[in-house]
C-alpha positions, 0 to 999 in steps of 0.5 A: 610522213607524218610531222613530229609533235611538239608540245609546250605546257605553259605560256609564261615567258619561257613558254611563250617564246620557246613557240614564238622562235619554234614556229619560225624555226620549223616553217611548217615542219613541225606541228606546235601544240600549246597547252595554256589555261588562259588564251594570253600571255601575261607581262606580269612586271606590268601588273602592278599598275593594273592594280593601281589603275595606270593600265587597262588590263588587257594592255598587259595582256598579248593574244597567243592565237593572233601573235603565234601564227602556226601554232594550235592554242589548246586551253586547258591545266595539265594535270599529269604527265605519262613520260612512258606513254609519251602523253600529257593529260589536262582538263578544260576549262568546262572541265571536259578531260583531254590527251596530248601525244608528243615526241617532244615536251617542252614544261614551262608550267612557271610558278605559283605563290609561294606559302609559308606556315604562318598561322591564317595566312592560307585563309585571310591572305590573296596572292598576286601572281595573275590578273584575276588577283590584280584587278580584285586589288584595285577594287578592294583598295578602292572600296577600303577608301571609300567605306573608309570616307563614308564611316564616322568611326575613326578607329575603324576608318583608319584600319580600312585605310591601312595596307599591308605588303609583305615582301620586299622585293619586286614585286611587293615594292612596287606594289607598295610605291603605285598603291600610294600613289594610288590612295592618295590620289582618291583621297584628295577627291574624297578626304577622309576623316581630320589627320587621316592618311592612307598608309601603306606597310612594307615588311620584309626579315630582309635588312634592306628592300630589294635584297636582291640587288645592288645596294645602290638600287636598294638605297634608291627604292628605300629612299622614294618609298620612304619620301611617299609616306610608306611605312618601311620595316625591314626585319619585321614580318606577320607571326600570324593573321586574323580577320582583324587584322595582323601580329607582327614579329615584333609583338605589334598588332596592326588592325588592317582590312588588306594584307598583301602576300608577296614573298616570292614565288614557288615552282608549280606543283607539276613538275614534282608530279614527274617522279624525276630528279629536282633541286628545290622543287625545280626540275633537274635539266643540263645545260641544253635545257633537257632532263638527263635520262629523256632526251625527249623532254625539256624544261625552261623558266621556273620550273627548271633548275638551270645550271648557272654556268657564268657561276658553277655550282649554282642554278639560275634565279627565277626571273622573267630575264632568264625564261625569255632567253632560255624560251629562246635556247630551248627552241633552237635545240629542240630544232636541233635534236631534229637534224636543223642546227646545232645544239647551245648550252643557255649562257646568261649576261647580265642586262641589268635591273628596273624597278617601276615605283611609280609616276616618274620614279623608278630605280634601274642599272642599265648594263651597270649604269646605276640611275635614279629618278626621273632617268631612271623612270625613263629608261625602265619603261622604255625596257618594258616597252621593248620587252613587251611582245605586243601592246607597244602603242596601247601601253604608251598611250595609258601611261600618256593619258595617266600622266595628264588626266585624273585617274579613274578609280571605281569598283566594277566587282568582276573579281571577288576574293572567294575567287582569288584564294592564295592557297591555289595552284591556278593564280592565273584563272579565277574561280568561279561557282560551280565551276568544273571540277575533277574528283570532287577538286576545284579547277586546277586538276592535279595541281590544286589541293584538297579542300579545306576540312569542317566546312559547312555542306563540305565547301572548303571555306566560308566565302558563300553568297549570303553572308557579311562580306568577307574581309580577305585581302588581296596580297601576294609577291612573285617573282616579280618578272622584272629584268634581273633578279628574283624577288626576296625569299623565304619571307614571312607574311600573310594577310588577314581576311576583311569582310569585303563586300563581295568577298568571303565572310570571316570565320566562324560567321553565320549566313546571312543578314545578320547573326543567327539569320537565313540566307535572303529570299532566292539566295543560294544555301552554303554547298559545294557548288556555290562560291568555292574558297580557299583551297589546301595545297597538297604540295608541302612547306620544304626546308629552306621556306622559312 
């Protein structure tokens, strides 16, 4: 007799423990089938110190073929679901097509950036969901401080050297606190012009940082951030982004080359893709994690909708803290609906929240025990150390090594901004030219979105090889993973494109050395296969979004 298939979509948190606790559970009984774009599990809470050089990148970064034994990695997005046919279709990464049967699903596609319809926030802004768009961070900011170092123009110094954050919550807090951190280390090393500093923004149309937490913890990340010289402006956000810069909701117009997006996150466009019942994008599940009518598909993390039984009427957040114990759940009951066990509705106890902000600081309330400084700072990386399911040793010994050698800060241009474009469905990979396609599509298969239109040789935007630099800036807020709440919604933001070098050119500009000129001897015209940009989403701003 053949064994049953299992097949998990997504590697996420939910994703990957839901393989790690099966392949316990079935002991060869079962064959386990995960369908990833990437051979890694990322610990995103961690990310933001890979953009600002404290970790290496693949310190955050856990290997799913050497930490799930009996389970097969097959790469590849899906791009649709047969719940009929009991099949689940994907493209590779060559773009080469493929099927999967199964006899039970598992979607835990996770999240993407969430957008909102600000006026050049699709085009000028990056997100910060994946590595690809973090380590295009720490090389933009690297690059902004020392062009800004090489310039005698004063205004134009001080606008390569200003950073703007939108989202305050985690994850645009902690990147606002480690890119402090970061700048200002760079620039004792190489001063800039007299009486010019680094200077991060943090916006949100929240009244506090951290919304979404204690007051206490808000008042503590308030409070650090503001002694570090961020700018923070709560009930402010971008009414619109240009390349120059962004025009903020109280009518000021701050010239920046960096915006970054971080005002939380939104299911992945797959689950929508389903035709079957959803709350806010999300898929409808019970409280066993299966979809009412298909006992033979299941769902976890973000993109379920779980009922919240510690509070009924409500689903729980979008959390790294809730896809790792639903992953956990779902598993056992996946077992169960095969004679092993018994089935468990997913009940949550709250652990508590950590906030890294940098060097020793953090703000945390472990099993409600509110502590601030260095404690806290103790206590948060003590949690993401155990959290983690790999990597233990070689985290620590980054965080030993930053803490008594000078940090190392260089460009090593393998991420340009053309490749991270906010407006994707696949944060996780980077783009590249020419690179698979399906249907005339950029890579992402059914989730990517349509090219933008009027654009030169029919490419979706203007980031070619050829022309000045763009000036895109990194940005972006997920759900920032951390233990405990979800990041603050419903924000407004964007960032402007900033002629990078690299990056993708600003509008209306022509290709190459300069006005009105041809491209470069041997350098690739504009069309449709080199360096694609930004991409439309076809999934559409919801009520609630704004």
């Amino acid at each position: 007799m053949s064994r049953p298939r299992i097949v998990i979509v997504g590697a996420g948190f939910a994703g990957y423990r839901t393989a790690r606790t099966l392949s316990k559970l079935a002991k060869g009984r079962a064959e386990i089938v995960l369908l990833n774009p990437t051979d890694y599990f990322l610990y995103l809470p961690l990310l933001p110190q890979v953009a600002a050089g404290v970790l290496e990148p693949r310190r955050v970064t856990v290997s799913l073929s050497g930490t799930l034994p009996h389970v097969r990695l097959v790469l590849g997005e899906a791009d649709h679901i047969d719940l009929d046919a009991r099949q689940v279709h994907y493209t590779g990464p060559e773009g080469e097509g493929g099927t999967l049967s199964y006899d039970r699903l598992v979607l835990a596609a996770g999240s993407v950036n969430k957008l909102l319809p600000i006026p050049g926030v699709a085009e000028h802004a990056h997100g910060f969901r994946g590595l690809p768009e973090a380590l295009y961070l720490r090389d933009h900011v690297t690059r902004q401080v020392e062009l800004a170092a090489a310039t005698d123009d004063p205004k134009r110094c001080s606008s390569r050297c200003t950073f703007v954050v939108v989202g305050a919550g985690y994850t645009g807090t902690e990147v606002a606190a480690h890119g402090q951190l970061f700048t200002d280390a760079q620039v004792a090393k190489q001063p800039l012009r007299a009486g010019v500093r680094p200077r991060w923004i943090l916006l949100d149309i929240a009244d506090r940082v951290l919304p979404e937490l204690d007051e206490r913890l808000s008042r503590t990340a308030d409070t650090v951030l503001r002694e570090r010289g961020v700018d923070v402006r709560m009930g402010t956000s971008v009414k619109e982004a240009t390349p120059d810069g962004v025009l903020l909701t109280d009518g000021e117009f701050v010239e920046t080359r960096t915006l970054v997006w971080c005002v939380g996150v939104r299911p992945d466009p797959l689950a929508e893709s389903l035709g079957l019942p959803m709350e806010r994008g999300r898929l409808l599940v019970d409280p066993h994690l299966q979809v009412p009518g298909r006992p033979e598909v299941f769902a976890c993390g973000d993109a379920a909708a779980v009922p919240d039984l510690e509070n009924p009427g409500s689903y729980t957040p979008m959390t790294a803290q809730h896809a790792w114990r639903q992953g956990k759940v779902c598993a056992r009951n996946i077992a169960a609906s095969f004679g092993d066990g018994e089935r468990h509705a997913y009940r949550h106890k709250d652990l508590g929240f950590v906030v890294d902000l940098g060097g020793v600081k953090a703000a945390a309330n472990p099993l409600g025990v509110n502590l601030s400084g260095a404690a806290a700072g103790a206590v948060t990386r003590g949690y993401h150390l155990a959290a983690m399911p790999g990597n233990r040793v070689r985290v620590a010994a980054d965080w030993l090594l930053d803490a008594v050698l000078p940090r190392q800060a260089v460009q090593l241009g393998l991420v340009r901004s053309w490749s991270v474009p906010l407006d994707t469905a696949s944060p996780e990979v980077a783009r590249v030219p020419g690179g698979p396609r399906e249907n005339g599509r950029p890579p992402g298969g059914a989730k990517a979105a349509e090219p933008a239109k009027n654009r030169p040789g029919g490419a979706p935007a203007k980031n070619r090889p050829g022309g000045e630099p763009a000036r895109s800036q990194p940005g972006r807020e997920a759900a920032k993973n951390q233990p405990g709440g979800e990041p603050a919604k419903n924000q407004p933001g964007g960032e402007p494109a900033k002629n990078q070098p690299g990056g993708e050119p600003a509008k209306n500009q022509p290709v190459g050395d300069g006005p009105g000129l041809a491209p470069p001897p041997g350098q690739p015209a504009p069309g449709p296969d080199v360096a694609p940009g930004p991409v439309r989403r076809t999934d559409r701003f919801t009520e609630g979004d704004a």
